[in-house]
N, C-alpha and C positions, 0 to 999 in steps of 0.2 A: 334453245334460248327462246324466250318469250317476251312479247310486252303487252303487257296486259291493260283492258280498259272497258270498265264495266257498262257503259255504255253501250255494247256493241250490241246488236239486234240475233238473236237466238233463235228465231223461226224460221230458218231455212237448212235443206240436205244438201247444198252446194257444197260443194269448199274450191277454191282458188288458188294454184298452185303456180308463181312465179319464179323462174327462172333464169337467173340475172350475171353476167357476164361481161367483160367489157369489149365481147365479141357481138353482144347481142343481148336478147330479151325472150323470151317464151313463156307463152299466157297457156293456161290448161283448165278448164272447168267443168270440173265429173257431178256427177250422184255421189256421195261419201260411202251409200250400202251399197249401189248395185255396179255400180263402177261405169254407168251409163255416162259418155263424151256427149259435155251438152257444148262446149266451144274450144278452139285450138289455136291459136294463134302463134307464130317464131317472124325473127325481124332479126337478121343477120348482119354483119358488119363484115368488108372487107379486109382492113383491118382495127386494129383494138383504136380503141377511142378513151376517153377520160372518165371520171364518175359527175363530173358537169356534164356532157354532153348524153350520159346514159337517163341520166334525170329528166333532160329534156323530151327523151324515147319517151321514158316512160311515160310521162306526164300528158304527153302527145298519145302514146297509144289509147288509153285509157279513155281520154276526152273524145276520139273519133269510133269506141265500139262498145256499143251498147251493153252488149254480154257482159262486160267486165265492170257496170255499173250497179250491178244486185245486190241483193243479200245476201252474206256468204255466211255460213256455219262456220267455217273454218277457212282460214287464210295463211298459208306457207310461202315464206321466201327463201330459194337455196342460192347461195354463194357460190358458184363456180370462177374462183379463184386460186391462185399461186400462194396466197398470203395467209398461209398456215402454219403449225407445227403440232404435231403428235405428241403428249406426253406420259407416260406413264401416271395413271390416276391416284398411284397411291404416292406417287410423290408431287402432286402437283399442290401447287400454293398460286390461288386467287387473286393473292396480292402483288405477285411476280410475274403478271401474266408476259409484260412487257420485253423483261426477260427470255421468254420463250422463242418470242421471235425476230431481237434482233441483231440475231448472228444470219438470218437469210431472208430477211425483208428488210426495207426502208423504214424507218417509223418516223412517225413525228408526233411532235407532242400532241398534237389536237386529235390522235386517232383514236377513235374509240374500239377497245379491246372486247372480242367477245370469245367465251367458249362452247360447245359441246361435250356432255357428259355420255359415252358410250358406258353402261352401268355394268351391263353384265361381263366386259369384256378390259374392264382397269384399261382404257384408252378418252384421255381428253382430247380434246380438236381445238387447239388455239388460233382464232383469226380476226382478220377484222374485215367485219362488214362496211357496208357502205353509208355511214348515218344520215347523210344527208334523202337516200332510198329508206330508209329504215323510221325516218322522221315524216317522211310523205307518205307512206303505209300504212304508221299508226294515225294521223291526220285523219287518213279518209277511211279506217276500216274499223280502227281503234284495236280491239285484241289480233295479234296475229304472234305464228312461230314463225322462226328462222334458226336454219343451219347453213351448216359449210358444207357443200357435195359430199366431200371425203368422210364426214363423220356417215351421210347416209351409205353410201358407198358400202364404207367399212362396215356398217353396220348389217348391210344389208347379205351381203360374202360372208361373213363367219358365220352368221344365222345358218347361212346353206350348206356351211362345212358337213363333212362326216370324217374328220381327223384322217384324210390320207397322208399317208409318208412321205406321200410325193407330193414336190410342189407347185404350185399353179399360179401363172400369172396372168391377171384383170389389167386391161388397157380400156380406158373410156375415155374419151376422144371430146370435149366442147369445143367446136372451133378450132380457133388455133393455143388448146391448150391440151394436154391428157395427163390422166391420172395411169400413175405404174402400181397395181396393188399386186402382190406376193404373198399366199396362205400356203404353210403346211401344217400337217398334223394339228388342223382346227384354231393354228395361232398366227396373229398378224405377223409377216417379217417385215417388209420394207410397204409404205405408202409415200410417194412421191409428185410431184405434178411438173411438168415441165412445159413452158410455152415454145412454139416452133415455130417457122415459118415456112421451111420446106419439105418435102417427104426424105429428106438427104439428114436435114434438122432430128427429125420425128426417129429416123432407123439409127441414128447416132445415138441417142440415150437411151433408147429399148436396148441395143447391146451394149452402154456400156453399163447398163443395171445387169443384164443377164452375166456379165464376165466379171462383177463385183460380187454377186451370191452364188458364182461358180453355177451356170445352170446351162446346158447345152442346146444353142437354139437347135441343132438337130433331132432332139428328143423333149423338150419342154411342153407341155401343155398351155397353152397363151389363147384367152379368152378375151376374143373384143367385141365394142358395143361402142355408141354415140352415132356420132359423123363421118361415117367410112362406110364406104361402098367395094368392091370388087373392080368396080371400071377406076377407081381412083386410087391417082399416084400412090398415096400411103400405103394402101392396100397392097397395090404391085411392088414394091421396094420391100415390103415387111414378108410378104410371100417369098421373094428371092432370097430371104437368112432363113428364116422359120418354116419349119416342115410341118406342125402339129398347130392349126390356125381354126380357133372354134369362131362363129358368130353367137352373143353371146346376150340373149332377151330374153326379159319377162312378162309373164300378164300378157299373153297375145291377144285378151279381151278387149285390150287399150292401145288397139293400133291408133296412133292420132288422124293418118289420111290414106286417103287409097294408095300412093303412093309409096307409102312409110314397112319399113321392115323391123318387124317385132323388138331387132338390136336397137331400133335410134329413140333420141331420148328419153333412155333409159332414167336418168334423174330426175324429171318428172313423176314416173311410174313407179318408186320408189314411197312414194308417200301415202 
């Protein structure tokens, strides 16, 4: 999804890569060819906050660093959010977006509905962004895209398929939310996202996805990535059921800090 504004300025290899959450915020600004980190920024939240109070982040980060006042070629916002739904693209209808999602979101009338087209792959991503962030983007940059994590996600996992028979399951971690993605034989099974708040929260729906598509944590292949370390709860709770536990990054040209391991924000490094 885009919005588009001819005005925007065209001489620069920046591009701007915001990552918006109601856990948090993360600013990322590369070279678009060489993949060179010219700034990195995350501002985390203890727990989830509102999209008033995410406004205020943003508005506040922006104003105190300088980095994020340039010219950008290009300007991406991803939604890491609960408020989506998958539909099959060859049945989806534009004008039902609404529909889509509210047998498992809230809605209200004043929301504004957006989707994602995964083209090659008959998968739309129905969600809603935050327009009030989507209104103060185009404001100050004028053209930018935006997706929902899951569309890049998904997008990004079948790309890497090679049709194994066996299936593989993707856990990406923002915060206090993750994404459960399941690929066999090169085809989406299940994408879902679930918000937690303890490692007790976190290992209760990883099994009860695993014992719905019959998959044995004894033998499964479970690839993880985001916000998870080895010294952390999650980690060790998910370690005691699962015996087949990858770390799971890309682009290790794009570590964002010394500190940082090739797995975490991965959503970023996606675009």
């Amino acid at each position: 999804m885009t919005l588009q504004n001819n005005n925007i300025l065209q001489n620069s290899n920046k591009r701007l890569s915001v990552q918006l959450s109601l856990s948090g915020l993360s600013f990322l600004v590369t070279n678009i060819e060489t993949k060179e980190i010219y700034f990195f920024l995350e501002k985390k939240h203890k727990k989830p906050i509102n999209p008033e109070e995410l406004i205020v982040d943003l508005k506040s980060i922006f104003n105190q660093n300088k980095e994020l006042n340039d010219t950008f070629n290009e300007v991406a916002a991803i939604y890491a959010t609960s408020l989506y739904s998958l539909v099959p693209s060859n049945l989806f209808d534009a004008s039902k977006t609404s529909e889509y999602l509210k047998f498992n979101s809230k809605i209200l009338a004043t929301d504004f509905i957006a989707f994602d087209t995964l083209e090659n792959h008959n998968i739309t991503t129905v969600y809603i962004p935050f327009i009030n962030i989507n209104n103060y983007l185009f404001d100050r940059f004028g053209d930018f895209s935006y997706y929902h994590s899951s569309s890049l996600l998904i997008e990004h996992l079948l790309s890497e398929e090679n049709s194994d028979a066996s299936a593989k399951v993707y856990i990406n971690i923002t915060d206090h939310i993750f994404d459960f993605i399941t690929v066999k034989n090169g085809e989406l099974i299940i994408c879902n996202s679930y918000e937690f708040t303890t490692a007790e929260d976190f290992i209760y729906y990883i099994l009860f996805c695993l014992e719905q598509l019959k998959l044995n944590p004894d033998t499964v292949d479970l690839y993880i990535s985001g916000s998870i370390e080895k010294e952390e709860d999650t980690y060790k709770i998910l370690y005691n059921y699962i015996r087949n536990i990858t770390f799971y990054g890309i682009g290790d040209q794009l570590i964002l800090t010394e500190k940082e391991s090739s797995h975490q924000n991965l959503l970023l490094k996606l675009l």
